[in-house]
C-alpha positions, -999 to +999 in steps of 0.1 A: -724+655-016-715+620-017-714+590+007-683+571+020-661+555-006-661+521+012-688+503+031-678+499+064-690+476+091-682+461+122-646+450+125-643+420+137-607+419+142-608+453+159-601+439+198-569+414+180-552+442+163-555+464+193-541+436+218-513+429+190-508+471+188-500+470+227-479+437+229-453+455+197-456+483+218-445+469+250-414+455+232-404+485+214-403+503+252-386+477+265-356+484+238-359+520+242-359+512+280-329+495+278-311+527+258-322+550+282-311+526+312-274+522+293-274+560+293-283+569+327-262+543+345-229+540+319-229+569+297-193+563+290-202+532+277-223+552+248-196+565+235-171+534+227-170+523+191-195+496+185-202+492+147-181+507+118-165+531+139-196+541+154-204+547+189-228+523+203-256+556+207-257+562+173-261+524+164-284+519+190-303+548+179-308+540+145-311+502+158-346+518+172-356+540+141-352+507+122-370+485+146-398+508+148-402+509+108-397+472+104-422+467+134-449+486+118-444+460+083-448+434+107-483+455+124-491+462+089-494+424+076-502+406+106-533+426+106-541+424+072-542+385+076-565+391+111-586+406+093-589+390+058-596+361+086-619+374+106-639+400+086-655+373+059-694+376+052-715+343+047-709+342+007-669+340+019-664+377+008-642+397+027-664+432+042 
C-alpha cells in the first residue's frame, strides 16, 4: 500500500470557490430560465431564423452548451488564482 500522492490540508479557499460555484450557477439558470420561459410562452418564436439560417432553439441551445464550457474555464482559473492566494504556508510556498 501506499499513501496519498499529494499532501493535503485545509483549504483555505474552500468557502470562496463554493460562494463563486453558486453565483456562475445562478447565472447559467437564469439563461436557461430565460430559454425555457421563450418556449413556454412563444414557442413560435423558437422556430424563426436567427443565426445562419438557424432557428433561434438551436442557437440558443448551443449558446448554453457553450456558455456552460466557457463558464467552467472561467471556474477553473478564478479558483486557481483563490487558491494560489489563499493556500500559501509561512515560507510563501503554496500547500
Amino acid at each position: 500500500m501506499h499513501g496519498s500522492a499529494a499532501k493535503l490540508d485545509t483549504d483555505l479557499s474552500a468557502s470562496r470557490k463554493s460562494k463563486l460555484g453558486i453565483k456562475l450557477f445562478i447565472v447559467y439558470i437564469i439563461v436557461y430560465a430565460g430559454f425555457v420561459v421563450i418556449s413556454l410562452i412563444n414557442p413560435d418564436l423558437m422556430g424563426h431564423k436567427f443565426i445562419g439560417e438557424q432557428n433561434l432553439a438551436i442557437v440558443y441551445g448551443f449558446g448554453l452548451i457553450i456558455l456552460a464550457i466557457v463558464m467552467g474555464f472561467i471556474y477553473n482559473a478564478m479558483c486557481t488564482r483563490l487558491e494560489n492566494k489563499l493556500n500559501k504556508t509561512e515560507k510563501g510556498q503554496t500547500l
